[in-house]
Each structure stands twice: as C-alpha cells, then as structure tokens.
ROZA-501333 format. One record per residue (C-alpha): residue number from 1; residue in one letter; chain; x, y, z. Coordinates in steps of 0.05 Angstrom, whole numbers. Each point is the difference from the previous one (the first is absolute). Example, Ala and Ser with C-alpha at 12.3 -4.5 7.8 and 13.67 -1.06 7.14 Angstrom:
1:a:A:246:-90:156
2:s:A:27:69:-13
END
This chain:
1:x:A:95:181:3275
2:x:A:-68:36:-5
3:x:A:-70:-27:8
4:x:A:-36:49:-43
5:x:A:16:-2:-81
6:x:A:-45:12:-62
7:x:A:-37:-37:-48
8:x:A:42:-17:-72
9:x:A:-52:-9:-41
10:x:A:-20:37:-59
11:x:A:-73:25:20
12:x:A:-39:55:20
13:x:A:-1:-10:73
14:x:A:75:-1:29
15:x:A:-13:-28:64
16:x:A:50:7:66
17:x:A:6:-61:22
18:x:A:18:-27:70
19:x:A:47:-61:9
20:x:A:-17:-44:66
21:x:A:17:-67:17
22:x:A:19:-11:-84
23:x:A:-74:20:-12
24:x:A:-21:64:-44
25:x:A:-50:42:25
26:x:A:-23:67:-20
27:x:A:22:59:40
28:x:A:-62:41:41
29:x:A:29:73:-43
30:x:A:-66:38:-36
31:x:A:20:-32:-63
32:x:A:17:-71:14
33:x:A:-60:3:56
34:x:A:24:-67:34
35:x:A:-21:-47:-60
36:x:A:38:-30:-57
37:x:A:-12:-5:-79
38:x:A:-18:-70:-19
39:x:A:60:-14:-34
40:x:A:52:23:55
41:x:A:-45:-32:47
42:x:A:18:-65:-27
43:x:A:64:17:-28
44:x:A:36:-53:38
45:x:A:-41:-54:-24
46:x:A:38:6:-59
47:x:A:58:-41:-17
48:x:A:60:42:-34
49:x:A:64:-28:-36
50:x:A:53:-27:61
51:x:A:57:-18:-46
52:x:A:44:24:-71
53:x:A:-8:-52:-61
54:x:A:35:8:-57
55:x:A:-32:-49:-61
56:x:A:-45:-36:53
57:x:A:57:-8:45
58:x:A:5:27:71
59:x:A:61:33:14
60:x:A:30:49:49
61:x:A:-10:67:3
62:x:A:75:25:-16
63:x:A:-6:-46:-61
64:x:A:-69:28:-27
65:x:A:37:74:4
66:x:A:66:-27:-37
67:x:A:-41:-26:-54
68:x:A:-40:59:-9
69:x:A:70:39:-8
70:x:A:18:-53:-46
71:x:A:-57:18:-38
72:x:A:5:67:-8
73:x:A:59:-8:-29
74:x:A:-11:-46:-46
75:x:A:-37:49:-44
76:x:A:8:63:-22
77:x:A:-38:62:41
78:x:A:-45:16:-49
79:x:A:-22:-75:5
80:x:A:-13:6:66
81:x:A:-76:21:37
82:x:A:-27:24:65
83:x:A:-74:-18:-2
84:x:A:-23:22:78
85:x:A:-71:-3:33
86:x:A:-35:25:64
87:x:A:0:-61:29
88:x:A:24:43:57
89:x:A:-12:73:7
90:x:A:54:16:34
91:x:A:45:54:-17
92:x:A:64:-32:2
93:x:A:-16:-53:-51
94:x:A:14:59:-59
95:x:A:79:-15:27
96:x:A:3:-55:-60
97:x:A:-23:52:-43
98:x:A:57:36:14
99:x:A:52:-59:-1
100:x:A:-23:-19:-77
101:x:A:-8:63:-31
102:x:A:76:18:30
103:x:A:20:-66:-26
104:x:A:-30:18:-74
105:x:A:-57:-44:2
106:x:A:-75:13:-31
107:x:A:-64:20:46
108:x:A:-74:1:2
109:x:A:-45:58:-5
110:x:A:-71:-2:-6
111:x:A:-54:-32:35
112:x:A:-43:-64:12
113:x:A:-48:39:54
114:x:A:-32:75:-7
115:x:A:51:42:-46
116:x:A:-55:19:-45
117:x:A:-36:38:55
118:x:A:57:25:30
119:x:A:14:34:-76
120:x:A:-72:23:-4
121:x:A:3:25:74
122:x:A:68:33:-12
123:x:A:-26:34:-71
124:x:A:-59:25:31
125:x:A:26:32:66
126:x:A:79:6:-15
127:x:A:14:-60:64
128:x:A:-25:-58:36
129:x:A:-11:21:61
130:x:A:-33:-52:51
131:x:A:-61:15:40
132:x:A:17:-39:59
133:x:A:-43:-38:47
134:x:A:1:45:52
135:x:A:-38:58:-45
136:x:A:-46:-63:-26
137:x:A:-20:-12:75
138:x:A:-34:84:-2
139:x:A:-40:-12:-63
140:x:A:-72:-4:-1
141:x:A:-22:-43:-61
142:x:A:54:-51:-28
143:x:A:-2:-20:-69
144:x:A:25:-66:-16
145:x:A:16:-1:-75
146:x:A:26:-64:-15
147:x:A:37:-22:61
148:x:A:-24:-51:50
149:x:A:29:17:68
150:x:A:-15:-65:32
151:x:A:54:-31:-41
152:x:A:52:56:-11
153:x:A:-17:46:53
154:x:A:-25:-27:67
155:x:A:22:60:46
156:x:A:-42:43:-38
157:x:A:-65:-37:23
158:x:A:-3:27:70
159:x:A:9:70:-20
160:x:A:-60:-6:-46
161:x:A:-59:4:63
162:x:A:-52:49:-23
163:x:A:18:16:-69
164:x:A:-25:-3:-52
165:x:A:18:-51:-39
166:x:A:0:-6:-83
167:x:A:26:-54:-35
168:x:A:15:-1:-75
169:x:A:16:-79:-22
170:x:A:-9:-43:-49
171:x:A:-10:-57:56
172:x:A:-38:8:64
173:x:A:49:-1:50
174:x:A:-9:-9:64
175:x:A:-5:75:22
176:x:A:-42:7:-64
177:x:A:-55:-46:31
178:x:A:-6:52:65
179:x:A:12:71:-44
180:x:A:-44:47:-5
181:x:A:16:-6:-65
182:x:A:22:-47:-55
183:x:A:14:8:-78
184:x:A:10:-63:-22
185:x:A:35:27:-64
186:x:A:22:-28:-63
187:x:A:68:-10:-3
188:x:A:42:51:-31
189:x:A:-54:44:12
190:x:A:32:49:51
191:x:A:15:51:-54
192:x:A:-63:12:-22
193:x:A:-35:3:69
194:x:A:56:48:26
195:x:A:-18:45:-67
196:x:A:-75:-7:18
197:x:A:6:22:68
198:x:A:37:67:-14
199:x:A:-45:11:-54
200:x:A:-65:-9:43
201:x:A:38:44:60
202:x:A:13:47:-43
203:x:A:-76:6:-32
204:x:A:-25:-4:70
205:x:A:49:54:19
206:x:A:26:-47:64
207:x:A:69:17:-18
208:x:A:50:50:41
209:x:A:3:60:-39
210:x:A:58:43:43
211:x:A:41:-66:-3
212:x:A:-4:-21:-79
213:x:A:6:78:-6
214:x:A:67:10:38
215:x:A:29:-69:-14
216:x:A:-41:-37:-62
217:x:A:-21:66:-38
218:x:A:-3:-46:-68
219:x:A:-57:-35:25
220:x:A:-46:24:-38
221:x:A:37:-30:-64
222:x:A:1:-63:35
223:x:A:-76:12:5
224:x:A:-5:3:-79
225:x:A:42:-63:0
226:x:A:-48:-38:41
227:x:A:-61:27:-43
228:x:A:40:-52:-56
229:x:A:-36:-59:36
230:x:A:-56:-24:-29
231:x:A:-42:-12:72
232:x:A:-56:-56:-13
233:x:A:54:-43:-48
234:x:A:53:11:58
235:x:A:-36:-17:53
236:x:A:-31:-64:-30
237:x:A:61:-22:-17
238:x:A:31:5:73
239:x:A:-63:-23:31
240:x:A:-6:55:38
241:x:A:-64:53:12
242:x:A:-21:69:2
243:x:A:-21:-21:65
244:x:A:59:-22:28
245:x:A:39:62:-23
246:x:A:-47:36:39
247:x:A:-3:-38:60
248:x:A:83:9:-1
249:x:A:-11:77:-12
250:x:A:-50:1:61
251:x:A:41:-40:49
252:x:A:69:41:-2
253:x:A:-37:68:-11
254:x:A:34:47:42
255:x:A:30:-53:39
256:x:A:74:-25:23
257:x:A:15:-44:-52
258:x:A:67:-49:-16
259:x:A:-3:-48:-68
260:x:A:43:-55:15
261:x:A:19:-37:-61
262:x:A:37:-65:-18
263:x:A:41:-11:-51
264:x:A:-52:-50:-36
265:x:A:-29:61:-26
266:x:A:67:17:-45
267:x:A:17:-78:-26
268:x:A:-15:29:-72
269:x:A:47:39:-49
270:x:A:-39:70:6
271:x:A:13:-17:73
272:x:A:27:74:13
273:x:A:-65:25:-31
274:x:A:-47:-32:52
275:x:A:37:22:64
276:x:A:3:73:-31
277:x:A:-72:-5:-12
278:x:A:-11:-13:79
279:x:A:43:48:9
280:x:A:-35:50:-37
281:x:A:-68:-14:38
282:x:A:36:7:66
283:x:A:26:68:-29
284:x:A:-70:19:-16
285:x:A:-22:-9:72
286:x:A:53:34:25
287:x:A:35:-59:40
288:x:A:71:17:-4
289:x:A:39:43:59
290:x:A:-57:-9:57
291:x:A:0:-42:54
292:x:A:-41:-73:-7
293:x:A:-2:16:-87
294:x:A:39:-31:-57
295:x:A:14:-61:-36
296:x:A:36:-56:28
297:x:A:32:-50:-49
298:x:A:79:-20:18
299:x:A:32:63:12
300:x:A:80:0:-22
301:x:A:29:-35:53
302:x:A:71:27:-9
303:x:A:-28:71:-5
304:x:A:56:49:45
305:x:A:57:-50:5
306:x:A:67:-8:-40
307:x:A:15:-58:-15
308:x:A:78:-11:10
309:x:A:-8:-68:-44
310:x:A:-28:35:-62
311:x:A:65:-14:-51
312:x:A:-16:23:-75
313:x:A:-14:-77:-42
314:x:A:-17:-17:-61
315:x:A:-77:-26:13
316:x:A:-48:-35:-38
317:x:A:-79:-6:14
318:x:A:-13:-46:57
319:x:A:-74:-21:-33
320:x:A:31:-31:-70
321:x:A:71:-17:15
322:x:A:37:-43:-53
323:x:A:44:-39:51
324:x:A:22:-42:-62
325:x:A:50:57:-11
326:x:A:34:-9:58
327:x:A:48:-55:29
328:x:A:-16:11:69
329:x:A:-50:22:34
330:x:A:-6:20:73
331:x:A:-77:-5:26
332:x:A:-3:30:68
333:x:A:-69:2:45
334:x:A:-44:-15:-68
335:x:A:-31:-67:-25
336:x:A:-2:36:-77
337:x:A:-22:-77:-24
338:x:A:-70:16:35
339:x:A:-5:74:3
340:x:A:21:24:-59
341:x:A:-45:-2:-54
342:x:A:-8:-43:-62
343:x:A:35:-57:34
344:x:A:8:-46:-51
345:x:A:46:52:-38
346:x:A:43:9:73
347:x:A:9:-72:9
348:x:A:21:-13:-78
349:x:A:47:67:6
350:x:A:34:-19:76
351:x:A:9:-67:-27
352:x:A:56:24:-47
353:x:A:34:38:55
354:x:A:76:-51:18
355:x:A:-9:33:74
356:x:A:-60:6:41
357:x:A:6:34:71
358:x:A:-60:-1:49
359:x:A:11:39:57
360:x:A:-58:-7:49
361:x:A:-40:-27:56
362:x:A:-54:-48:-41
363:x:A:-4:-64:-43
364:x:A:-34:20:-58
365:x:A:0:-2:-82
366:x:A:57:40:-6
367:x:A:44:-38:60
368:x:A:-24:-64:-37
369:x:A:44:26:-63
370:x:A:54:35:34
371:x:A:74:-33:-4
372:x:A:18:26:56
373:x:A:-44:19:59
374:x:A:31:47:62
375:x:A:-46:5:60
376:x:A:-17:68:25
377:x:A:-6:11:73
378:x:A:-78:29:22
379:x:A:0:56:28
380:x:A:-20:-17:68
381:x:A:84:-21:-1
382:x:A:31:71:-32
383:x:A:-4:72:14
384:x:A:-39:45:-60
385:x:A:-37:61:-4
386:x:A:-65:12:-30
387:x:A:-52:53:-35
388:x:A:-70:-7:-19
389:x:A:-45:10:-51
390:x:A:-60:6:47
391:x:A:24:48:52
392:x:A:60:45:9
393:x:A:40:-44:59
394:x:A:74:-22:-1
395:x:A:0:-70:30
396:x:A:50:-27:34
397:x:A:11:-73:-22
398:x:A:46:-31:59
399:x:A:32:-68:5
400:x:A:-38:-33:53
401:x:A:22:-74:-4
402:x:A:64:-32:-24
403:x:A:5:-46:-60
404:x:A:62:-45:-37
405:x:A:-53:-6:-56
406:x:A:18:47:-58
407:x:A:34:59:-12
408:x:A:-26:84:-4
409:x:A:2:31:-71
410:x:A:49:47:46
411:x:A:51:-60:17
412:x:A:-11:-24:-81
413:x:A:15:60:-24
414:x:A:54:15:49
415:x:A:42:-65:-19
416:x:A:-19:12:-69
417:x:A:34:82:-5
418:x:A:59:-31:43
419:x:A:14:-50:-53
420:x:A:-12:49:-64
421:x:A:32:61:42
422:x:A:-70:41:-6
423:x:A:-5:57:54
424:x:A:-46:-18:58
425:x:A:-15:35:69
426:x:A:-17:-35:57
427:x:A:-69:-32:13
428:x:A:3:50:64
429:x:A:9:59:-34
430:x:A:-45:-8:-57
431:x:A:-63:-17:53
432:x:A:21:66:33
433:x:A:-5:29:-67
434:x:A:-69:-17:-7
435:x:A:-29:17:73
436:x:A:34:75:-12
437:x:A:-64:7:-57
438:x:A:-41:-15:68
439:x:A:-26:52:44
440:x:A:-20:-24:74
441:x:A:-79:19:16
442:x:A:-32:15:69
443:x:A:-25:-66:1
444:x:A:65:-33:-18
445:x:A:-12:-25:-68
446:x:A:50:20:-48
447:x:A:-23:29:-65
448:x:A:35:25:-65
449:x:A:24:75:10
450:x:A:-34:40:-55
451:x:A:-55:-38:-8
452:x:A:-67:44:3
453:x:A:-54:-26:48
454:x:A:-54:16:-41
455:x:A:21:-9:-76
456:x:A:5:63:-55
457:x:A:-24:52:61
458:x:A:32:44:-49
459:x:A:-21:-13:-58
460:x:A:17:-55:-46
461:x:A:84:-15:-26
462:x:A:-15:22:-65
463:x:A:39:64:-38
464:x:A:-64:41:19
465:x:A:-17:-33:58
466:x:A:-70:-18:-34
467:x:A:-31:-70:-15
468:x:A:19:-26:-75
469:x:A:-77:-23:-21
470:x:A:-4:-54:-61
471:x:A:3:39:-69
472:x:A:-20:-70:-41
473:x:A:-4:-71:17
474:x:A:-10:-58:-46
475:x:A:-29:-54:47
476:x:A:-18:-64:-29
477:x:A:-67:-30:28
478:x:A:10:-77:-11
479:x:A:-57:-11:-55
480:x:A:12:-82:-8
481:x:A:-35:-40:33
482:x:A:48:-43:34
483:x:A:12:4:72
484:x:A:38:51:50
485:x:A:57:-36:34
486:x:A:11:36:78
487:x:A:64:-17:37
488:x:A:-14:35:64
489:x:A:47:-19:61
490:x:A:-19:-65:46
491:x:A:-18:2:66
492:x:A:50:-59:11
493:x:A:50:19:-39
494:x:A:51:64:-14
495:x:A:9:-19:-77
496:x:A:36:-56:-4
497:x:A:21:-6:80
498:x:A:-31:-44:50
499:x:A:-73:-35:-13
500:x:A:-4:7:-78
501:x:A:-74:-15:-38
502:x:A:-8:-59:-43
503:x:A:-75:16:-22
504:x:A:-35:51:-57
505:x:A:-59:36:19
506:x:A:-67:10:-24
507:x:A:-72:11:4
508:x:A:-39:-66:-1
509:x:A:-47:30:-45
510:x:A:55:-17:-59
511:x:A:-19:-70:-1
512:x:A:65:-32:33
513:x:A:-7:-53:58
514:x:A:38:19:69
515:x:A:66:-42:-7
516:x:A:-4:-13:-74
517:x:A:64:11:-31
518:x:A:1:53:-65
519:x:A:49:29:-47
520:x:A:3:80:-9
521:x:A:34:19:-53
522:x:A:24:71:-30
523:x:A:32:28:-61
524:x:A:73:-20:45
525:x:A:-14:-54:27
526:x:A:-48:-61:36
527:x:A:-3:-22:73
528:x:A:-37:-53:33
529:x:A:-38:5:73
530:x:A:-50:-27:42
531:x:A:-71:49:2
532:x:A:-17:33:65
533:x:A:-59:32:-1
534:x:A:-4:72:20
535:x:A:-71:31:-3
536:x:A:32:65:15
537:x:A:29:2:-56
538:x:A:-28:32:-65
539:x:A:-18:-53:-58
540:x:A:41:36:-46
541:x:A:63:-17:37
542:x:A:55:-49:22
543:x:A:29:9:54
544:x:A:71:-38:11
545:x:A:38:39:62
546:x:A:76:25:-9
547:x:A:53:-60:19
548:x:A:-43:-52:-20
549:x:A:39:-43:-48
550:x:A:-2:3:-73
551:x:A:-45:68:4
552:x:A:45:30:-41
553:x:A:4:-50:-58
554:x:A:-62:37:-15
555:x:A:30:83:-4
556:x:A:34:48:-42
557:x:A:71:22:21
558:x:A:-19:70:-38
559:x:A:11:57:34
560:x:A:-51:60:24
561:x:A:7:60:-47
562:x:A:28:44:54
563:x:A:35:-38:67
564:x:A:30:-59:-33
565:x:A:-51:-42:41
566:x:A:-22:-71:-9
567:x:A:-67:-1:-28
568:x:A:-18:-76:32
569:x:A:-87:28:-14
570:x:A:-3:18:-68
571:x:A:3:-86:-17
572:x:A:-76:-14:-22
573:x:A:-4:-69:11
574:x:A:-47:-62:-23
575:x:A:-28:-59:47
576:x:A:-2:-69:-29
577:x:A:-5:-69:35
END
C-alpha cells in the first residue's frame, strides 16, 4: 500500500499528501511545499457515516445495496434520478454516471459553482484554459479580483514574496489589509470597473498594440463600447475613484501581471459578462501566451481527457431540479438540502420523492431526509485519479489505509451493472485509462499530455484564433436600497463539509449588538442568525458564508443567462431584529 496519495477535495489547491503513522501531512513537492490546507489538515477530526440505515434503521451493507435494487425497480426509468456532487474530485466517481444513464435514468447538468464564468471565459477566448500556479509563481504584480487566498488558496501565499499585490473585494480580507492595493468595491461592481480600466488603458495608450492587433484586432470597437459608460455616475455607484483606476494602471504598467479571480465575482445572472469583461482588460494588456501573464479563475479541469464514463442521458439543470417528478432519487457526494439554492422549494419538492438515496461521507440536511443512507468509503481507503483546476497535474490518489467502513462508487456501481447486466471494465483498467492522458515530467510529476504550459501561446481557440470582445451588455446595477448578500467560502468549512458557520455578518455601524439574534429576509425566503460583527466588511452588505445553514432559504434557484449557473448573489436582502 502507498504512503503518498492526493487531496479529494474540491478546491484550488490539490495538495499531495503524505500518510505516516495514520496522520496526514503535506508532501515537501513545489506545490504542496510541506504544509497542508486547513481543511485537509483537520480532515480527520471529522466524523463520517460508519454504518447503512434504511428508515432510521442500521442495517448491513449487502442489505442497503438489495434495497436500492429494489428500488430501482420499483419505478419506472424515467422516474428514476442521478443527482451527483464533488464531494470528491476524483475521477472515478463519474462511474455512476455511467451505470444510470446505461440503466435509462435522468442526470444533472449545470452548475451550483462558476459555470457562468466559465461561459463568459469560453465565449470570449473559444476555451478555458487554466493558468496554473506554477506560471502564477513568475508574475510580477498579482491581482486579486475577488478571491481571498487565505481561505481557498493557501499554497499560493508563499509564491506571492515581492509582488505586487492588488486586491479587488468587497471585504478586506486578510491579504487586502497588507496589498499594495485595495478596492473595496461595491458588489456587483466588477463589470463596470473591468469596462473602466480598458477604457482608461486605452486613452492612456498603456495597451499592447502588436498583441490586440494580431489577436484582438476588434478592440477598437470594444473601445466605442466602453465610451457607453457614463464615468462620474459609474464610478459613484461602485464606490470606486479616478484615483484608484489610476493607481491600478500605474502598478501593472509594463509589468508581469496574473488576475486571479474567484468565482464570487460571477454569483449573478450576467455572470458570463463580468469574467469576459476581465478578460477583455487582460487582452488589452497583452497577458495571454507569455510567461508569468493571464487570468487565473478555475481552469476546465477535465480539459485533454476522455472520459470512458460519459454515456448519452437525459439531464435536467442541477440548480432548479423538480425532484417531485421523480420516484427515486440517487444523491451521491452532494448535500442539495443546503447547497442548492432556494431551499425551501428543495425541501418541499424532495419531500414528495417515495425513495431517497444519500450516498456519502457526512451527516447533513439531505442524509437527515434520506430513506436510505449507503456510506461511501474516503478516499484515503480507495484508489482514484485526479485533475485540477489550478494547475495541469494528474494526481495519483492511492489507497493508503484499509477500511470495512463503506463501499467505493467503483464497488457500488460494480454490484449495481452485475445485477442490471450494464457493461463495466475493471477498476484496473479504467485507472490505467486515465494515467495514459498523463505524460511523466523531468521532475516526476505527471501532467495531462496536450496541455500547453503557458495558455493560448498561439493564439486564442476561437475560428480566427482572435479574442471575441463584448458587442452589448445589459448589466443591471442594483438601484434599491436594500442590502448585498455575499456567500464567499469559510475558512472552516468546504460548503457544507466539516466546521460549518452559524453567524451573519456585518458592520457594527448598522446598529445590531454582537450576539443579537436578527431575521434577514428576501423576496424567497427568511433566515434567522446570531450578528458577528465584521468591520471589514462594507455597510452595504451581509455577509452569511456558503454551508452555513438555512443561507439558502434566502436565494433564487434562477439560472445565469449563459452557463446555467446558480446565481446565490443577486438575493438583495433586508435586516430586521
């Protein structure tokens, strides 16, 4: 059995991770640098589902499998859905994918997390390629535009000695508080200030002509498009100053320079819109195909490999789904009772569902209503494979302990094809399948084959090759005075994993006492929580961070216009005690 695995968890940072004595440590490779994320470094602190139950009752594991083949076929297919997560980012967890839709069931498609940007990202420069870490490191000035990487990216922080450092947030973060830099910005504001700082480049003529000209040559339409923005109105409205877009201009002029974003900054339904406007000003400084330049936000983790799971379904959207019209329904690695949005319409619709599956690792809202509950195994006790959205490694996830506690989505999905006679391959040769996308590199990582180094070196993957500027946008600007609800990630928690929040945030100035208990309410929904104060945070917002309970009571399960995204920021909310 091996010693060295990789992390599960569906974050930025990936970790290798070390196994000694039953303790996790992180491995001493450039990326992993010795040191753990917070939540893998007290990932077994956290107590996981041990045993089957089936209507409160714990049974065996052989029984809990027999039932759930009882269930399916107790209904017809078409009554029948796959709802699955990234609880764990492994690879091998799409092999349920591929058991359902064979069997004739429904799937998801959509997405609770950053498929707006990706959609603006992918209209603008034809893919979503990843700027990894590694060209992050090589960059001169780092822009942080609405991600804090204290929280969701930790290994970042050491290669950030001697930048420059920018920081673009509606709360001061803690690597706001030492920038060089910091636009505390209005929420829903980062389409206007990307506009305003292509416009301002391009009157000060700080943009790169020989690259907009081979690559972007319809800049100069996107120019006229800018000119649209009324300036003093605009820039009131985002709270931000001529000033500041200068300072900005000064700092990264003729500089190294990465904008790392988080996907805060694409919670709304033009979602797409924003991350192509960042886009666009990254294209104006030329950032794209040269070393230490570009724009990280979560690249497309899958980008290279073939998926031999992939089974044409019938799929529905994974941010609004009616699970009334189904008789059962198979939840795998998601807690949709918490996540999803507009809760209170989830928890009336799942209640009409005769079967309810949870396959996981976690007590939680959803395992609370499921009939029957099958524990998963972690992976620290299967073999997987994994990508990453933040650099362009193939991980190998190996087995390090042994465990009688739950069973693999493999081993589930194995018994379940044997008893429906579905075609499957063996676990063996379907890992094997996924480490021939992998390419060995001088310093023994193993990386996706194909994958460029430094992103669009050639140009972008449009028809052209040439970046796809904005032609129109129709941004709303929030004009009612009620306030901006933020649902960043925890420092404590991975959504609804591990140490979950119980508090709202907000500025003292607001009137509320520390510990007093309020009611926020929106046009779905109302929520009570104890106040925290948080003088880092603007007055005009409340902050309640992903996972903590009942958050979503309060948010629309609309979709973004373009990336069938959750929109969990465009929920104005009111205070009232």
């Amino acid at each position: 059995m091996n010693d060295i695995t990789a992390c599960s968890l569906d974050c930025y940072d990936t970790c290798t991770i070390a196994y000694k004595d039953g303790k996790l440590e992180g491995a001493k490779d450039w990326h992993t640098q010795g040191f753990l994320c917070p939540h893998m470094n007290h990932y077994d602190k956290y107590e996981t589902i041990t045993a089957p139950r089936y209507k409160g009752e714990e049974i065996s594991l052989q029984r809990a499998l027999e039932l759930l083949k009882e269930m399916l076929l107790s209904c017809k297919k078409d009554e029948i859905l796959h709802y699955r997560g990234n609880g764990n980012f492994g690879l091998m967890q799409e092999v349920s994918d591929h058991f359902f839709a064979s069997f004739g069931a429904t799937l998801t498609d959509g997405n609770l997390c950053d498929g707006a940007g990706e959609a603006g990202i992918i209209e603008g420069r034809g893919s979503n390629k990843n700027m990894p870490f590694s060209e992050i490191k090589k960059s001169e000035v780092v822009i942080f535009w609405g991600r804090n990487p204290h929280t969701t990216s930790s290994h970042l922080l050491p290669l950030l000695k001697d930048k420059t450092i920018i920081v673009i947030d509606p709360v001061k973060t803690k690597i706001a508080k030492t920038a060089d830099l910091h636009i505390q910005i209005k929420p829903r504001g980062d389409f206007y200030l990307a506009m305003m700082l292509s416009r301002f480049l391009h009157i000060e003529h700080g943009y790169d002509e020989e690259f907009l000209q081979n690559y972007a040559s319809e800049y100069q339409d996107f120019y006229e498009l800018t000119q649209t923005i009324r300036i003093k109105a605009t820039l009131e409205n985002i709270d931000v100053t001529l000033g500041q877009i200068g300072k900005v201009l000064e700092l990264i002029r003729g500089k190294k320079v990465a904008i790392v974003c988080g996907v805060g900054i694409q919670k709304y339904s033009d979602g797409a819109d924003i991350m192509r406007a960042i886009d666009a000003f990254a294209v104006y400084l030329g950032l794209f195909g040269k070393e230490g330049c570009g724009v990280a936000y979560l690249g497309h983790s899958k980008e290279k490999i073939v998926s031999p799971f992939y089974t044409k379904a019938k799929r529905i959207s994974k941010v609004n789904t009616d699970f009334a019209k189904f008789k059962t329904v198979f939840i795998q690695g998601a807690n949709p009772l918490s996540q999803m949005p507009d809760t209170l319409r989830v928890k009336e619709s799942l209640s009409q569902v005769e079967n309810v599956v949870y396959f996981g690792l976690y007590e939680n809202e959803t395992s609370d209503r499921a009939d029957l509950i099958i524990p998963a195994k972690s992976f620290l006790y299967k073999n997987d494979i994994r990508t990453s959205y933040a650099n362009n490694f193939l991980l190998n996830m190996n087995k390090v302990a042994q465990s009688d506690v739950g069973i693999s989505e493999y081993n589930l999905s194995a018994y379940l094809c044997k008893e429906f006679t579905v075609e499957l391959q063996s676990e063996e040769e379907y890992l094997k399948h996924f480490k021939n996308h992998g390419v060995q590199k001088i310093d023994g990582s193993l990386q996706v084959e194909g994958i460029e180094e430094i992103p669009y070196a050639e140009g972008f993957d449009t028809d052209d090759g040439e970046f796809v500027f904005l032609e129109e946008f129709d941004t709303d600007s929030n004009p009612d005075d009620r306030l901006f609800l933020i649902t960043p990630k925890s420092p404590h928690s991975l959504n609804s994993q591990f140490k979950r929040e119980k508090s709202v945030y907000l500025n003292s100035s607001l009137g509320f006492d520390e510990g007093e208990r309020i009611t926020v309410s929106s046009s779905n929904g109302t929520l009570s929580l104890e106040v925290k104060h948080n003088d880092d945070l603007r007055p005009d917002c409340v902050l309640i961070y992903s996972g903590t309970a009942g958050v979503n009571n309060l948010t629309s399960s609309k979709h973004s216009l373009d990336g069938k995204n959750a929109i969990y920021q465009e929920n104005k909310v009111e205070i009232n005690r």
